[in-house]
MIKEKOL-224482 format. One record per atom (N, C-alpha, C): residue in three letters; x negated, y negated, z. Coordinates in steps of 0.001 Angstrom, whole numbers, padded with zeros to 6 digits, always signed. Atoms other than C-alpha are relative to their C-alpha. Layout:
BEGIN
ALAXYZ
...
This chain:
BEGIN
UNK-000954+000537-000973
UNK-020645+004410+009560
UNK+001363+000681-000170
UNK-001166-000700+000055
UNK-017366+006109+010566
UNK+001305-001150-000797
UNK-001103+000782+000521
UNK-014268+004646+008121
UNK+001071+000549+001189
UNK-000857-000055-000578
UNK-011479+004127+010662
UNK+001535+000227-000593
UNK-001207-000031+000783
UNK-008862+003858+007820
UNK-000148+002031-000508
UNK+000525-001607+000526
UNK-010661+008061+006468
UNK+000491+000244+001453
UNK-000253-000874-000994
UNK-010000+009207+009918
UNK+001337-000358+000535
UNK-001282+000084+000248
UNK-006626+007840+010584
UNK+000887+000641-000725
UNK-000976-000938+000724
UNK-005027+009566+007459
UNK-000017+001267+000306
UNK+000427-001052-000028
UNK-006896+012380+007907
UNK+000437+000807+001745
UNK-000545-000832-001425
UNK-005186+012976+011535
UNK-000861-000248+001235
UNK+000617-000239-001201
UNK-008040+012206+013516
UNK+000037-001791+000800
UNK-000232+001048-000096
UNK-006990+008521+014467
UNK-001334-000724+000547
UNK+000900+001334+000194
UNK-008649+005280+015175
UNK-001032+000179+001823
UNK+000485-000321-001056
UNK-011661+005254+018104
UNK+000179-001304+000929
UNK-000112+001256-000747
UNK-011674+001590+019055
UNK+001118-001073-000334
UNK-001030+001086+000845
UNK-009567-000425+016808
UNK+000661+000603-001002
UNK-000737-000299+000738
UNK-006632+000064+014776
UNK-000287-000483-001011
UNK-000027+000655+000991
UNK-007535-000306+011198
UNK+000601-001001-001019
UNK-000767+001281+000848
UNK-006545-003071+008801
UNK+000051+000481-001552
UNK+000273+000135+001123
UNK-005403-002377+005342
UNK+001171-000368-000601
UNK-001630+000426+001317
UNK-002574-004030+002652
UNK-000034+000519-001039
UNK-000790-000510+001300
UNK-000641-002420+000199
UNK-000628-000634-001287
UNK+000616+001241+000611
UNK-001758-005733-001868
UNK-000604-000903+000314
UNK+000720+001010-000625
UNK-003597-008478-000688
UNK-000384-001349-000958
UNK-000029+000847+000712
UNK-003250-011562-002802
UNK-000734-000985+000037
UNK+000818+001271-000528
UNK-005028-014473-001227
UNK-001526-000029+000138
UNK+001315+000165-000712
UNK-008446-013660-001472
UNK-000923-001360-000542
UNK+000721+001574+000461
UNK-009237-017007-003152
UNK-000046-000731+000848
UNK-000651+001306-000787
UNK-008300-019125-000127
UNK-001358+000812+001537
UNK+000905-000271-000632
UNK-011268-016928+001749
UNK-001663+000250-000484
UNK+000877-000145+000496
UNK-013818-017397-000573
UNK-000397-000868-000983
UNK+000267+001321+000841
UNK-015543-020444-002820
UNK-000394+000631-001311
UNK-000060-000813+001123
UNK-016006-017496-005565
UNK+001299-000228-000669
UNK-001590+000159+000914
UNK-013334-017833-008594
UNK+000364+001277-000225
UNK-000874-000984+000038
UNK-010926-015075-008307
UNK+000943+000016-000958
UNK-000834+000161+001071
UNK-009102-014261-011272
UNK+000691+001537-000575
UNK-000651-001201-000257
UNK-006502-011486-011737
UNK+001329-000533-001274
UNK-001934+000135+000676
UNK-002954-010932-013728
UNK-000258-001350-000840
UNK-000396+001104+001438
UNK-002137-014108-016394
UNK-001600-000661+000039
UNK+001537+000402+000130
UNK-005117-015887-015395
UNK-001339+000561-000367
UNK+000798-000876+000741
UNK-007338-013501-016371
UNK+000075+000821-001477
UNK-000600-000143+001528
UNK-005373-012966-019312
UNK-001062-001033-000686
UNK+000050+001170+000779
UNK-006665-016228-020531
UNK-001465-000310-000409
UNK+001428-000343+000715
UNK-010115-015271-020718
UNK-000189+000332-000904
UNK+000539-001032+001484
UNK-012569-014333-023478
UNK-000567+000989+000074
UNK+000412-001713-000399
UNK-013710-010886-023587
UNK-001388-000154+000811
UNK+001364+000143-000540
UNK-017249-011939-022738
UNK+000155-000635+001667
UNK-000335+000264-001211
UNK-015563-013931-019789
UNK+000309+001173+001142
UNK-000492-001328-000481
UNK-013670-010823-018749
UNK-000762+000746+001041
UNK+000956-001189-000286
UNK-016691-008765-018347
UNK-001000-000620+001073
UNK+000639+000851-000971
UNK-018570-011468-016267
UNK+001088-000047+001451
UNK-001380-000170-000494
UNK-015008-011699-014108
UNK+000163+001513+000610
UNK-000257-002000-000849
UNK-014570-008072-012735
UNK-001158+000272+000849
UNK+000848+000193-001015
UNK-018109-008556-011492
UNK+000035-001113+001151
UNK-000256+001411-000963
UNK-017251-011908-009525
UNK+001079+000421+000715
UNK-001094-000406-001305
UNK-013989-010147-008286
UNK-000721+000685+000972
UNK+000364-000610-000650
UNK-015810-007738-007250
UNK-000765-000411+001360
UNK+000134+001039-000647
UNK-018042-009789-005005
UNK+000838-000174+000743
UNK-000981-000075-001195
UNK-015120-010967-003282
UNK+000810+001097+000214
UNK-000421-001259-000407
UNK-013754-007726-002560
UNK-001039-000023+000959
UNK+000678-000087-001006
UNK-016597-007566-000849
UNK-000188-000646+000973
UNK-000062+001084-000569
UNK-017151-010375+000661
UNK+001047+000125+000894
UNK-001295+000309-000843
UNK-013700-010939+002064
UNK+000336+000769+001063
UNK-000456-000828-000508
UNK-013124-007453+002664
UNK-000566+000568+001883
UNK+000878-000567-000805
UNK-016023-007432+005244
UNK+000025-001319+001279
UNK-000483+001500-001020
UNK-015013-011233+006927
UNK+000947+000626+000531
UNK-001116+000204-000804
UNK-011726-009916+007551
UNK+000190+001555+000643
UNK+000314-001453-000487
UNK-012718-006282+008513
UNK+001026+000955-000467
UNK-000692-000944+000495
UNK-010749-004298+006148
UNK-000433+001374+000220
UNK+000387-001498+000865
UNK-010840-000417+005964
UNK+000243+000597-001113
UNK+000227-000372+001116
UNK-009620-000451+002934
UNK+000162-001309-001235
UNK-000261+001074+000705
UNK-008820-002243-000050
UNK+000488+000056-001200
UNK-001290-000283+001005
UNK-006069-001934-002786
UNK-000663-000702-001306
UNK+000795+000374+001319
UNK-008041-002458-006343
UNK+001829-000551-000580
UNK-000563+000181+000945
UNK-005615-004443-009073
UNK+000833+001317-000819
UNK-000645-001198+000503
UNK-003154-002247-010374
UNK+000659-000320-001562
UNK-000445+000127+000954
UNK-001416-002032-013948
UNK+001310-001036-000261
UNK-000903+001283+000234
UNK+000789-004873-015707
UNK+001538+000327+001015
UNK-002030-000525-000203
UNK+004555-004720-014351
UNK+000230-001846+000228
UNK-000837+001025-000705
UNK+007252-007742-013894
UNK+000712-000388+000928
UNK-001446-000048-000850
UNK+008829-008985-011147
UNK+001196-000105-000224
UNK-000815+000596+000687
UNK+011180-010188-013356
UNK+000185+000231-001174
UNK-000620+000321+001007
UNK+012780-010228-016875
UNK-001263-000916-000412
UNK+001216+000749+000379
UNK+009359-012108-018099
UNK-001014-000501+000756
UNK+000349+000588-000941
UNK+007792-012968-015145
UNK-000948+000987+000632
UNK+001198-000606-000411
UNK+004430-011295-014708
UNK+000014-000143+001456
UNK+000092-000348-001407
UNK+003580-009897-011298
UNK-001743-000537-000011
UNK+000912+000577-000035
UNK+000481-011595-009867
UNK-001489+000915-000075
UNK+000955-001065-000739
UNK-001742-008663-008431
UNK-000647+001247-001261
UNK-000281-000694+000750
UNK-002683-006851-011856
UNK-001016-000116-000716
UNK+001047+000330+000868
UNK-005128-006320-014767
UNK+000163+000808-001633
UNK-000118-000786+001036
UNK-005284-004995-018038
UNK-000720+000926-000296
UNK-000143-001108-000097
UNK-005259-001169-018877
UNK-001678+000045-000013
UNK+001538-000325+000233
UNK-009120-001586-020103
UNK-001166-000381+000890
UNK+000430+000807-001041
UNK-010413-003675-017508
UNK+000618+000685+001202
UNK-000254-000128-001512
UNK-008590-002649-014410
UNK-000718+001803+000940
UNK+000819-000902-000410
UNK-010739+000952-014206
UNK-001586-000454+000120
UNK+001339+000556-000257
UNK-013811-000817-014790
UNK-000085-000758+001237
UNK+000313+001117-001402
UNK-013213-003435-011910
UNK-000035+001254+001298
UNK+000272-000822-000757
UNK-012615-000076-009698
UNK-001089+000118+000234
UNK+000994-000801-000378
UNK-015301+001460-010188
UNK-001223-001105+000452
UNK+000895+000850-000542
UNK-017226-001772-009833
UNK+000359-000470+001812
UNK-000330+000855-001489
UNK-015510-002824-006707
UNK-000720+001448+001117
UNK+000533-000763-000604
UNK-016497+001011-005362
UNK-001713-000223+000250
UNK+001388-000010-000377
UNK-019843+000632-005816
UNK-000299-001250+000909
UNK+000275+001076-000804
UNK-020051-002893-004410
UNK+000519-000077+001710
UNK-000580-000330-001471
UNK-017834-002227-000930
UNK-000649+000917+000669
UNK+001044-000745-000727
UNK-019966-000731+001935
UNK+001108+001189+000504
UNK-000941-001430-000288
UNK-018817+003062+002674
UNK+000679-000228+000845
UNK-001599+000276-001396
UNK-016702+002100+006109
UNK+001215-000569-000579
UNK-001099+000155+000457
UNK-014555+000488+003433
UNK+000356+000662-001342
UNK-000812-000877+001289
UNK-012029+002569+001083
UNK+000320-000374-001184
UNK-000104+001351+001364
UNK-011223+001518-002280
UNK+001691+001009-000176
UNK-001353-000654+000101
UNK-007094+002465-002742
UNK+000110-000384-001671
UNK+000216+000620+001401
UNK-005935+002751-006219
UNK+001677+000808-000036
UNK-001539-000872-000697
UNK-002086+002781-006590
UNK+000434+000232-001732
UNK+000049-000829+001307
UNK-001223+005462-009621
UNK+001628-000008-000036
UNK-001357-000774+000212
UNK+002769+006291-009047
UNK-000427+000963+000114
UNK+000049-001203+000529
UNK+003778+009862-009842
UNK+001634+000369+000490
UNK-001140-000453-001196
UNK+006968+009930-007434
UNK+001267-000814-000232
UNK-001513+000857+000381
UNK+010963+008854-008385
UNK-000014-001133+001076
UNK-000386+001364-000693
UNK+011948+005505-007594
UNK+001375-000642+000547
UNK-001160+000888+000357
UNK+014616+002918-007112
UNK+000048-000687-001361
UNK+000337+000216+001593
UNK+015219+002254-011047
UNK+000192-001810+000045
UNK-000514+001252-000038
UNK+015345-001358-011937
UNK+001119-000620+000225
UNK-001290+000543+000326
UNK+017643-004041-012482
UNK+000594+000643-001523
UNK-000094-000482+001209
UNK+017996-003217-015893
UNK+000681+001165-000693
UNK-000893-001037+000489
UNK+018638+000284-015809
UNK+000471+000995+001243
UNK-001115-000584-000979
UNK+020489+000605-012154
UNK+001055+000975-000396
UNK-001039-000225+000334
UNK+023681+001075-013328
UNK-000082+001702-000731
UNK+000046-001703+000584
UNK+023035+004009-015892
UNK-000622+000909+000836
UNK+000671-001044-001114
UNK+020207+005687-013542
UNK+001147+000590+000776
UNK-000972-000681-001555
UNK+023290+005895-010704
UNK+000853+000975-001163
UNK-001205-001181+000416
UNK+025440+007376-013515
UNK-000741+001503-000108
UNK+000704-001368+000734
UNK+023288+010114-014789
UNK-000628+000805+001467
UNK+000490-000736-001761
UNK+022340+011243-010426
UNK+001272+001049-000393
UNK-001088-000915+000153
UNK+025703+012807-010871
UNK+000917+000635-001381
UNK+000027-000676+000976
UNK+026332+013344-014469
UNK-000568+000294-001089
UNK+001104-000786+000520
UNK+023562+014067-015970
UNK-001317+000745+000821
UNK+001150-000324-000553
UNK+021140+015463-013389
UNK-001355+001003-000564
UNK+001253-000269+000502
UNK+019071+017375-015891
UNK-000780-001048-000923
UNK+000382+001473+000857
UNK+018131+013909-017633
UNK-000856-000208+001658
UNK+000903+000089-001062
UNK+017020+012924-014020
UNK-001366+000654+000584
UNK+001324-000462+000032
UNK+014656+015567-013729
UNK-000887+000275-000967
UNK+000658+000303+000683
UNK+013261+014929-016745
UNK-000526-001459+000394
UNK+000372+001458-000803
UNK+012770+011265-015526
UNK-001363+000426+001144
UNK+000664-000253-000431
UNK+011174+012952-012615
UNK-001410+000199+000197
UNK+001311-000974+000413
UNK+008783+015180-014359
UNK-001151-000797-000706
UNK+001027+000968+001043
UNK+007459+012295-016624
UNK-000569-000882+000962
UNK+000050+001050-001072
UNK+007339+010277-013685
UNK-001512+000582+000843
UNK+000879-000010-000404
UNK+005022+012322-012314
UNK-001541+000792-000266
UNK+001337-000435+000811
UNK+002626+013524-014842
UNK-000491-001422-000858
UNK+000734+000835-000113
UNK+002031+010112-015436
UNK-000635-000573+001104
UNK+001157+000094-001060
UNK+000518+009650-011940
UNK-000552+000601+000040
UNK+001026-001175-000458
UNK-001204+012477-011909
UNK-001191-000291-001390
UNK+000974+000362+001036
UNK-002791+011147-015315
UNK-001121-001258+000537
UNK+000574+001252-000731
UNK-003672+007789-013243
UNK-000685+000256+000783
UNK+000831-000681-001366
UNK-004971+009796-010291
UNK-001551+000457-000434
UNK+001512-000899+000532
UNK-007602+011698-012287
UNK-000853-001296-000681
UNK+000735+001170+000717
UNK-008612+008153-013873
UNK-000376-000882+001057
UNK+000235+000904-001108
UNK-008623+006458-010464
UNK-001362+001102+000845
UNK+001418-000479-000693
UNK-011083+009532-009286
UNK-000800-000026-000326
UNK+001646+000036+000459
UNK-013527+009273-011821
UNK-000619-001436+000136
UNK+000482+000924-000443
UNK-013889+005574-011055
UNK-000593-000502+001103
UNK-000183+000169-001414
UNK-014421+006030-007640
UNK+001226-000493+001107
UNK-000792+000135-001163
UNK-011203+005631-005698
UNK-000037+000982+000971
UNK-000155-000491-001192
UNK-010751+006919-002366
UNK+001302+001094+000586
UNK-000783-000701-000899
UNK-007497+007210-001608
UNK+001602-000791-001130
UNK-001034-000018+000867
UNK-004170+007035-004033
UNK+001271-000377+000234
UNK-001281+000104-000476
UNK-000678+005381-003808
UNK+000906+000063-001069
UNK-000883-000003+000931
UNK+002674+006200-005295
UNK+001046-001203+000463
UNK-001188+000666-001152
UNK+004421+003279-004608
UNK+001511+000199-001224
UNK-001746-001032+000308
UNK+008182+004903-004922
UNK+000728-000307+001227
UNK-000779+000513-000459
UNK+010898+002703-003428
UNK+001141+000633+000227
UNK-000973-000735-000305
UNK+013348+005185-001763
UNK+000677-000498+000270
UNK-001288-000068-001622
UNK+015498+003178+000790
UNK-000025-002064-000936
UNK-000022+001385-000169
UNK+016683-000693+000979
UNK+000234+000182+000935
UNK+000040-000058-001377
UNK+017454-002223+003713
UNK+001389+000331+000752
UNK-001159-000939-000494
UNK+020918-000456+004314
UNK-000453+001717+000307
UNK+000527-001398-000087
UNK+019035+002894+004033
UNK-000288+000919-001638
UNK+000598-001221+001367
UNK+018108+005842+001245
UNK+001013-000618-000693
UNK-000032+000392+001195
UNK+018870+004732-002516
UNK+001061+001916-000019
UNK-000838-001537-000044
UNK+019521+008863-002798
UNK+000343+000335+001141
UNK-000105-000336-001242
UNK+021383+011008-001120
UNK-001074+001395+000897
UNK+000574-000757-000705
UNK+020001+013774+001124
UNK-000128+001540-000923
UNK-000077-000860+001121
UNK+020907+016433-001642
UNK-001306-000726-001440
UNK+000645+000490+001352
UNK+019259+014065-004813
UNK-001506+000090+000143
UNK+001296+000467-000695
UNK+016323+013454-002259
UNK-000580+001494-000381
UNK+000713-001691+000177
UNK+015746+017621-002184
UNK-000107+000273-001771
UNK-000010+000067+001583
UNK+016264+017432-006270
UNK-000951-000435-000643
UNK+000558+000744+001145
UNK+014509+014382-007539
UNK-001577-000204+000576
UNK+001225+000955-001102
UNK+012130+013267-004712
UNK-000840+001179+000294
UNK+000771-000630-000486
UNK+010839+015606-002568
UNK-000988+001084-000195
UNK+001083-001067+000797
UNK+009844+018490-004328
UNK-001111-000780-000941
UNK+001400+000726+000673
UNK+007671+015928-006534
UNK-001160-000785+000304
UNK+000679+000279-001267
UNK+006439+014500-003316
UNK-001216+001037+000116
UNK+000766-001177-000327
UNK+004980+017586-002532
UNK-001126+000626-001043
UNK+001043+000406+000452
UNK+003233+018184-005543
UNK-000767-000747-000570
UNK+000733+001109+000094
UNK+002071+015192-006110
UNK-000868+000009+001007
UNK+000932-000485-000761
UNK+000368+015354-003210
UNK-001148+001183+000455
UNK+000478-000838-000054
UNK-000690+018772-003288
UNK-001429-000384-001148
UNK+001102+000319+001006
UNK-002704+018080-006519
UNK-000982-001435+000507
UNK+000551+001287-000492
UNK-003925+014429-004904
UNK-001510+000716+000746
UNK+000639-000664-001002
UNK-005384+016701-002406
UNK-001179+001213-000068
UNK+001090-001295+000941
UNK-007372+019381-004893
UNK-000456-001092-000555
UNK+000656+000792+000809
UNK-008528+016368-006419
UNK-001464-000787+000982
UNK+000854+000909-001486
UNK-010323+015368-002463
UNK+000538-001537-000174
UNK-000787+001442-000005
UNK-008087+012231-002979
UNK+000503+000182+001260
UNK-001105+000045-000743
UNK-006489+010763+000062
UNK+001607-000338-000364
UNK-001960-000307+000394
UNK-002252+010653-000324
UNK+000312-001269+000700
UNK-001160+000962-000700
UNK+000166+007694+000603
UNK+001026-000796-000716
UNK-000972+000533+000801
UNK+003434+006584-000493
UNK+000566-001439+000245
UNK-001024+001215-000315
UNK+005033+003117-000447
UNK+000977+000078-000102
UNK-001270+000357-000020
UNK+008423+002307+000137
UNK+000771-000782+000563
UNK-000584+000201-000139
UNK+010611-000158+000932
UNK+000635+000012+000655
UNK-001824-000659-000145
UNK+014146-000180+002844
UNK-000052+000432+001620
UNK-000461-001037-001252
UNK+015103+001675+006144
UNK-000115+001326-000326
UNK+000441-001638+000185
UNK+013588+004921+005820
UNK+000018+001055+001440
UNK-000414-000479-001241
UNK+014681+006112+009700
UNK+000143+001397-000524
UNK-000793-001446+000071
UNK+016598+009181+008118
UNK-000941+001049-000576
UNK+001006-000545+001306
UNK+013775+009873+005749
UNK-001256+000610+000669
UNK+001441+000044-000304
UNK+010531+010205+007734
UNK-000646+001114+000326
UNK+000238-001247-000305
UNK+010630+013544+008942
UNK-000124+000754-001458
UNK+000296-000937+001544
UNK+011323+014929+005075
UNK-001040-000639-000481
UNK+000837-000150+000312
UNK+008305+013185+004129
UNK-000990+000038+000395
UNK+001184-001048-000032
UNK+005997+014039+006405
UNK-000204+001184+000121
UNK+000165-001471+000446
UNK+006859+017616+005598
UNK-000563-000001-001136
UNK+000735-000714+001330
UNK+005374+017257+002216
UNK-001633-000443+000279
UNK+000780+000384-000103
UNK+002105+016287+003557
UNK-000768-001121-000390
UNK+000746+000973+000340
UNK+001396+013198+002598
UNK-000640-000860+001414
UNK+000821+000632-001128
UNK-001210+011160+004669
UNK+000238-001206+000770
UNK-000481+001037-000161
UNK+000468+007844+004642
UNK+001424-000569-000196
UNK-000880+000804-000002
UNK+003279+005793+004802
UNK+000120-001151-000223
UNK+000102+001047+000079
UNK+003551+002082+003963
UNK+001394-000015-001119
UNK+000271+001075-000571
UNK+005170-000425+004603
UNK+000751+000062+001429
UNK-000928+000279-000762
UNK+007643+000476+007273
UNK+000587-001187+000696
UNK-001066+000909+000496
UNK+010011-002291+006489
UNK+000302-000733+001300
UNK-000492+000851-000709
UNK+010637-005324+008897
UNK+001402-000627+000172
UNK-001159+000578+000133
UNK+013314-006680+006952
UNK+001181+001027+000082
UNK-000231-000978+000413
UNK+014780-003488+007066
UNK+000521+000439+001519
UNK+000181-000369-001570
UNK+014777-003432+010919
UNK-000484+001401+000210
UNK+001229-001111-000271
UNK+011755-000478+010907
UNK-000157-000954+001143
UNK+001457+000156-000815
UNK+009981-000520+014139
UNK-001056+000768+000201
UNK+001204-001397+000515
UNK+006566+000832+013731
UNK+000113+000753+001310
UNK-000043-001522-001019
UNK+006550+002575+017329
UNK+000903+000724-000172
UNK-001292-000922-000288
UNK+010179+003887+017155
UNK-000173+000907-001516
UNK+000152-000748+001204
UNK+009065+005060+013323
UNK-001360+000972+000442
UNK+000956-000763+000131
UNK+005546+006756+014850
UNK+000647+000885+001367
UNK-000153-001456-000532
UNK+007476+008678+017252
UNK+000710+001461-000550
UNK-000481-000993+000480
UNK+009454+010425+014710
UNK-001266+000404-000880
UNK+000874-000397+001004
UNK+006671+010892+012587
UNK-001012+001125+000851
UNK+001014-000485-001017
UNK+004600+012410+015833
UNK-000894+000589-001124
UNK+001784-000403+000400
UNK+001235+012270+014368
UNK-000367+000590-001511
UNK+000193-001051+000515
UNK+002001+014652+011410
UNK-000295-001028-001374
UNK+000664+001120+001011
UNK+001505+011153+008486
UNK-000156-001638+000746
UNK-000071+001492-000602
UNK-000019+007771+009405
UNK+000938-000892-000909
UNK-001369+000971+000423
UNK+002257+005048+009213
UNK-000930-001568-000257
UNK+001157+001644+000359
UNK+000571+001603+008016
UNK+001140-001226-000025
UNK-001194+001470+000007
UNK+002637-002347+007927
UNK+000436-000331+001245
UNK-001078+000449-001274
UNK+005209-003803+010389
UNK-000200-001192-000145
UNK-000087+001410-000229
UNK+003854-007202+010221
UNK+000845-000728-000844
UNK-000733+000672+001242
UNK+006519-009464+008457
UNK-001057-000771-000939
UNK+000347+000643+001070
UNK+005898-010482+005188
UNK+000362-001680+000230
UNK-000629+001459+000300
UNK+008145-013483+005338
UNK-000437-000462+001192
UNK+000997+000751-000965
UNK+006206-014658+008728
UNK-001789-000790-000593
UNK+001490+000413+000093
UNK+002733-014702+007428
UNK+000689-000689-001265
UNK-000254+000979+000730
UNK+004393-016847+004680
UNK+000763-001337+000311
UNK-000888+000831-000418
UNK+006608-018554+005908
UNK-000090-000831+001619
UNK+000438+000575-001240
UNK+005549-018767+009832
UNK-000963-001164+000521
UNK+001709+000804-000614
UNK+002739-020535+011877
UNK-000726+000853+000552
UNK+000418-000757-000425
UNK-000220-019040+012847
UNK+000289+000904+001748
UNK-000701-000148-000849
UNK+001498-019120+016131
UNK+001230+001115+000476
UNK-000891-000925+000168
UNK+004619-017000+015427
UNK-000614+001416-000513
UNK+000083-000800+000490
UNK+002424-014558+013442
UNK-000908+000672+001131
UNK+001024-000311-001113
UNK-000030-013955+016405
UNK+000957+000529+001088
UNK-000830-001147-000574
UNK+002729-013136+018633
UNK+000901+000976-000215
UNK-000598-000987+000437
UNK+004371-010955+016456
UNK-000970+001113+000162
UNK+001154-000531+000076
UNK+001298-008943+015933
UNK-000578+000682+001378
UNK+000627-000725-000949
UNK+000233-008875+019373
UNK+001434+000930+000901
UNK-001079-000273-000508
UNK+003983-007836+020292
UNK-000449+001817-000215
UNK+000011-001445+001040
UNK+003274-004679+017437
UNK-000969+000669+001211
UNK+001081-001020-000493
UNK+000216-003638+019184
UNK+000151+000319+001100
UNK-000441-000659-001217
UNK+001590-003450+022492
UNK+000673+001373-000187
UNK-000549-000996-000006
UNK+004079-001444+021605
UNK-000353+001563-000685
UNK+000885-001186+000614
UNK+002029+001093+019346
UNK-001001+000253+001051
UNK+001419-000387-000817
UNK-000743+000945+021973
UNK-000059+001793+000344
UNK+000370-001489-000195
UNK-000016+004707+022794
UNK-000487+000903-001361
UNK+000241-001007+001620
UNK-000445+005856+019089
UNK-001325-000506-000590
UNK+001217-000316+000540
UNK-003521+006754+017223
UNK+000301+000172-001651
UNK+000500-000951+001607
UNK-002589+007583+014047
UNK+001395-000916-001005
UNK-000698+000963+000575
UNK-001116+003814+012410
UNK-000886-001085-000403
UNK+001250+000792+000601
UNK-002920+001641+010006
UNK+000723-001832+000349
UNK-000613+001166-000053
UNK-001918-002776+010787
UNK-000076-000095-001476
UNK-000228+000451+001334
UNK-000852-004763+007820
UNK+001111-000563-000361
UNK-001035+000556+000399
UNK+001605-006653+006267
UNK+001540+001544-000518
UNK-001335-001153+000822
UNK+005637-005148+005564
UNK-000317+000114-001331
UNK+000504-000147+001378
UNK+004618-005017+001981
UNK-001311-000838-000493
UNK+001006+000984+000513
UNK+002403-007037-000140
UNK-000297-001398+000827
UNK-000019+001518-000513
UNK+000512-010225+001362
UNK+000007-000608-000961
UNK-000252+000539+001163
UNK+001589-012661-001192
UNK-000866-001347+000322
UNK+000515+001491+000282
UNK-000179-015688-002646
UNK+000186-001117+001318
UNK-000437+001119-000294
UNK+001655-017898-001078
UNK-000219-000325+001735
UNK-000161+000024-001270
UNK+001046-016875+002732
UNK-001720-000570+000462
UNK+001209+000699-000106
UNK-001564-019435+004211
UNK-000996+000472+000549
UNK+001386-000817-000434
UNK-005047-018531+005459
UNK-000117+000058+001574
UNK-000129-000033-001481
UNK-004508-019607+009109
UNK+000817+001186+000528
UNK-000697-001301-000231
UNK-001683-016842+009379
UNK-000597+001034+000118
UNK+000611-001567+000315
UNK-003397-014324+008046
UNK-001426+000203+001050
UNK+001136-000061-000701
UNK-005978-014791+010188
UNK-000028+000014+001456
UNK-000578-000298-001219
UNK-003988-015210+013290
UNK+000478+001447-000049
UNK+000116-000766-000171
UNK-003295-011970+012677
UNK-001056+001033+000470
UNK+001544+000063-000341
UNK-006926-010938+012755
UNK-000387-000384+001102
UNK+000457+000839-000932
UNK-007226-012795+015380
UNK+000922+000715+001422
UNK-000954-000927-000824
UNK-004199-010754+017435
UNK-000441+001215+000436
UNK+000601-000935-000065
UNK-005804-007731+016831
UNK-001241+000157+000813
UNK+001303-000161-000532
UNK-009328-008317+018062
UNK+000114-000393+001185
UNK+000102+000521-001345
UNK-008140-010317+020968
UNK+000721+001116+001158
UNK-001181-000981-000323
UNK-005534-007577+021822
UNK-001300+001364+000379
UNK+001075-000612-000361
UNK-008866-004998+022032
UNK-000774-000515+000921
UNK+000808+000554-000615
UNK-011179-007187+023579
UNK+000593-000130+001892
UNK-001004+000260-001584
UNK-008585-007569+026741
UNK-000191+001459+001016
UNK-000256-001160+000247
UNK-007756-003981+026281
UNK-001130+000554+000797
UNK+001801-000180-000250
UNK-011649-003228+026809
UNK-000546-000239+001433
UNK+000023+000829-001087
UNK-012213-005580+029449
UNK+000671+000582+001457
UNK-000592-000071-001081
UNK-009497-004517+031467
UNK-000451+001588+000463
């Protein structure tokens, strides 16, 4: 069966329906009577649990992925905090989270992708170490590209560990912009960023990996310098950020798909109501473009209820079916 999300990156866009895939996807407990267990909670297992556990996620990966017609599907990624102590939900540990890959590959039917997000590509530095990072852009900039360089020979270490597990298709998520605009400037960007953009991707791409970066922010100014380095994707183009995905896929014309737009803070915060006409608003206005994946502005978080998310789902198919019809 043709993957709609594989031919999208790959330039040759979507035939009937615009594919569905999230950055993260948090909620798959609230679509499935399987126990889902990830990040702290899965901490709290015993090893023998563990190993029983990565097969039961897996399962719902499948499962879910195939109710809610994903094309792809963002495997558990490595520890990080949102916070100063405050474990991030979506996560697994270093020994476990290649094994659940490669299990979740084999278990997901080929029309769906398995994403596996490595880094490799400069960021927005924390809270923590803002302050110094901004000093050292301008007086130390060979410290920065050391930052760089480490930055991205540890994705490229993750990449080659995410291909032998079976991933598909690779993300650096590398937070350029907020929602005032680019973190760097247009000079730091040609310094720190872009050139590591480029091969990061280049190597993604000798590896038969698909490419896509996350980011954050108002990236308007940005979109053209990165789809010169060839990368395949884009995500999340930013709501809060005032991104609009059509006015972002005409600068992009065709040359990287663009994936997100749907607010985050709707499908959490909304009714299935508000999120359904947001959604079907998006697809109007993309209706001329081929080459844009749906999905949440960033991560769908825990907390966003199942009716939402499903009125979305539900936007989409009805938004074709009309489409079709008419």
């Amino acid at each position: 069966m043709k993957n709609a999300m594989k031919s999208v990156l790959t330039g040759k866009g979507f035939d009937n329906k615009v594919p569905i895939w999230d950055l993260e996807f948090h909620p798959w407990q609230k679509f499935t009577n399987k126990p889902f267990k990830v990040g702290v909670e899965f901490q709290k297992l015993s090893e023998k649990e563990k190993e029983i556990q990565i097969g039961v996620n897996a399962e719902v990966f499948a499962e879910v992925s195939q109710k809610l017609n994903f094309s792809a599907v963002t495997v558990p990624g490595g520890y990080w905090e949102t916070a100063p102590g405050d474990p991030a939900f979506y996560w697994l540990p270093k020994e476990y989270r290649w094994k659940q890959t490669k299990l979740v590959r084999e278990m997901l039917s080929h029309d769906i992708m398995t994403v596996a997000i490595t880094g490799g590509v400069m960021a927005i530095p924390g809270a923590s170490e803002y302050v110094e990072f901004s000093y050292k852009l301008f007086d130390a900039p060979e410290e920065v590209d050391a930052i760089a360089r480490k930055r991205l020979n540890g994705g490229l270490e993750l990449m080659e560990k995410a291909k032998e597990t079976g991933a598909d298709i690779v993300v650096t998520a590398s937070d350029i912009a907020d929602s005032k605009g680019p973190f760097f400037n247009m000079e730091q960007m040609e310094r720190f960023v872009l050139p590591y953009l480029c091969e990061w991707v280049d190597t993604v791409h000798k590896h038969d990996l698909m490419s896509t970066i996350h980011t954050d922010g108002q990236i308007t100014p940005l979109i053209e310098k990165i789809c010169d380095t060839g990368v395949q994707g884009i995500q999340a183009i930013d709501t809060v950020a005032g991104m609009k995905m059509a006015e972002a896929l005409k600068i992009a014309d065709g040359r990287s798909a663009l994936c997100g737009n749907v607010d985050c803070g709707n499908l959490v915060a909304g009714t299935p109501e508000t999120v359904y006409a947001e959604t079907t608003l998006l697809l109007k206005s993309c209706a001329p473009f081929k080459r844009w994946v749906l999905g949440a502005s960033n991560a769908v978080q825990f907390e966003a209820p199942k009716e939402n998310y499903e009125a979305m789902i539900s936007a989409r198919n009805d938004f074709y079916l009309m489409h079709v019809s008419c």
